[in-house]
C-alpha positions in Angstrom: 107.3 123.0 89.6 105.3 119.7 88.5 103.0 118.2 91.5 105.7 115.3 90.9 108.2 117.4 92.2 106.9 119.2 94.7 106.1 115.9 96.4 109.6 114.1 95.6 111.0 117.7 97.9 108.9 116.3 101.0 111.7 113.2 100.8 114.6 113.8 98.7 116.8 116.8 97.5 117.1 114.2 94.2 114.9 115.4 91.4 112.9 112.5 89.1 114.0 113.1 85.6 112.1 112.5 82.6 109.3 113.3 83.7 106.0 113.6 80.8 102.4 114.8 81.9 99.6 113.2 80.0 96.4 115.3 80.9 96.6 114.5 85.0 98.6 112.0 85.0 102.6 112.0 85.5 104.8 109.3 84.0 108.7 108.9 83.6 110.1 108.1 80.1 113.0 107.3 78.4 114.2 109.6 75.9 112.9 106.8 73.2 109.1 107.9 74.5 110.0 111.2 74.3 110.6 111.1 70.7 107.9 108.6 70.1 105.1 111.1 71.5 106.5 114.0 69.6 106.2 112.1 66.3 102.8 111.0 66.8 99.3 113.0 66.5 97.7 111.7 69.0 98.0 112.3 72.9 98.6 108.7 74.1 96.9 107.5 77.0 99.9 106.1 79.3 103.7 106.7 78.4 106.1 104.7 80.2 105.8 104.1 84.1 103.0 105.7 86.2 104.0 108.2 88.3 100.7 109.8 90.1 98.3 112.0 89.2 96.1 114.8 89.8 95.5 117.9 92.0 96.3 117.3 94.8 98.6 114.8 93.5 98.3 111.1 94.6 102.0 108.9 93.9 102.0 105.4 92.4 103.5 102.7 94.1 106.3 102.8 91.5 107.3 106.6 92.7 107.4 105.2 96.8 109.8 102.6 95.3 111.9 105.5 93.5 112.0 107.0 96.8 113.0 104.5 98.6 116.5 104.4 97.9 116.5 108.1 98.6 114.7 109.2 101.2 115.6 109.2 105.1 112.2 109.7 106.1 110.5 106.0 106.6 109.0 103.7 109.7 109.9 100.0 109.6 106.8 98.5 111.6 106.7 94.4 112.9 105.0 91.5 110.7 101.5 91.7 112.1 101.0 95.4 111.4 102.8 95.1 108.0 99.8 92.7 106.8 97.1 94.6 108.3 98.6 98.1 106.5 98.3 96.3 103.3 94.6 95.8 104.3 94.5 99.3 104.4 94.4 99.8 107.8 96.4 102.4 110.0 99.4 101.5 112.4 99.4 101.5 115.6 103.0 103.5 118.0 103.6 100.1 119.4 104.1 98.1 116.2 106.6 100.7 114.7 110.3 98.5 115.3 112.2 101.6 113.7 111.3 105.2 112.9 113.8 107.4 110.9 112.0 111.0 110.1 113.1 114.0 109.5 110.7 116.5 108.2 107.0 116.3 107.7 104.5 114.2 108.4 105.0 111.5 105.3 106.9 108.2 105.6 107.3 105.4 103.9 105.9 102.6 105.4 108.1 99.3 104.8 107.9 95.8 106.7 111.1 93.9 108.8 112.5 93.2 105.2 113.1 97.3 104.5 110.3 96.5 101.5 108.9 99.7 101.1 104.6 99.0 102.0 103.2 102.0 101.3 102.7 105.7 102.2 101.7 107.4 105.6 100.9 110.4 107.6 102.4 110.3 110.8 99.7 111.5 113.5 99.9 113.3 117.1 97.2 110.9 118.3 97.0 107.1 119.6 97.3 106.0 115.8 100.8 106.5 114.9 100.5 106.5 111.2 97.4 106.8 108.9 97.7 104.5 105.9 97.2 107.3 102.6 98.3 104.6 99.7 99.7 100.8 100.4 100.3 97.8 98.0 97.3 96.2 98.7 95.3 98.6 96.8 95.5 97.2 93.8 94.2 93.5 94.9 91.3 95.4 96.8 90.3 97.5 93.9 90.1 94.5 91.6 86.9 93.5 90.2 85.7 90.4 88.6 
């Protein structure tokens, strides 16, 4: 079993299909790519769209947005909290609107307008969720 798929089984009983590792990254392709990376010498850097990578594995923002339309485990938290989670910061019991989990501590973390935000870790103390991965990320991580 990939890392892809053993966290897809936290959310969903769907499996991702397609699925191509290059070194540690994971990335879904379409049988086109497939044949494309069989023909060439080469192993290509990227293939199709970014998954996640590593040990432990980390998921892209494109594999919460897969999930989304599969998975009954998520938290719907109010405007104010939705901005500050894409500054990376945690959320708070009283700004979740809507919590829908069933197993595990993971949810996805979407706004009012069931966009999915990000990824959390739901938490036994006064911090109901710890952000792990949101949207944001990329804007913070840019450089000029």
């Amino acid at each position: 079993m990939t890392e892809v798929e053993s966290f897809t089984k936290k959310f969903t009983k769907d499996r991702i299909s397609n699925v191509v590792q290059v070194n540690r990254n994971f990335f879904q392709v379409n049988e086109d790519l497939i044949n494309f990376k069989s023909k060439i010498k080469q192993e290509p850097f990227a293939l199709g769209t970014y998954l996640g990578s590593g040990k432990p594995f980390h998921p892209s923002v494109a594999l919460l947005d897969w999930l989304d339309k599969r998975t009954e485990n998520y938290v719907i938290i109010d405007k104010k909290a939705a901005w500050l989670f894409l500054c990376g910061r945690d959320v708070f019991a009283e700004s979740v609107i809507r919590q829908n989990v069933n197993d595990g501590k993971l949810v996805l973390v979407k706004n009012e307008n069931d966009e999915v935000l990000g990824l959390g870790e739901m938490t036994g103390r006064k911090v109901s969720i710890k952000n792990l991965l949101d949207k944001g990320d990329f804007l913070r991580r840019e450089r000029h």
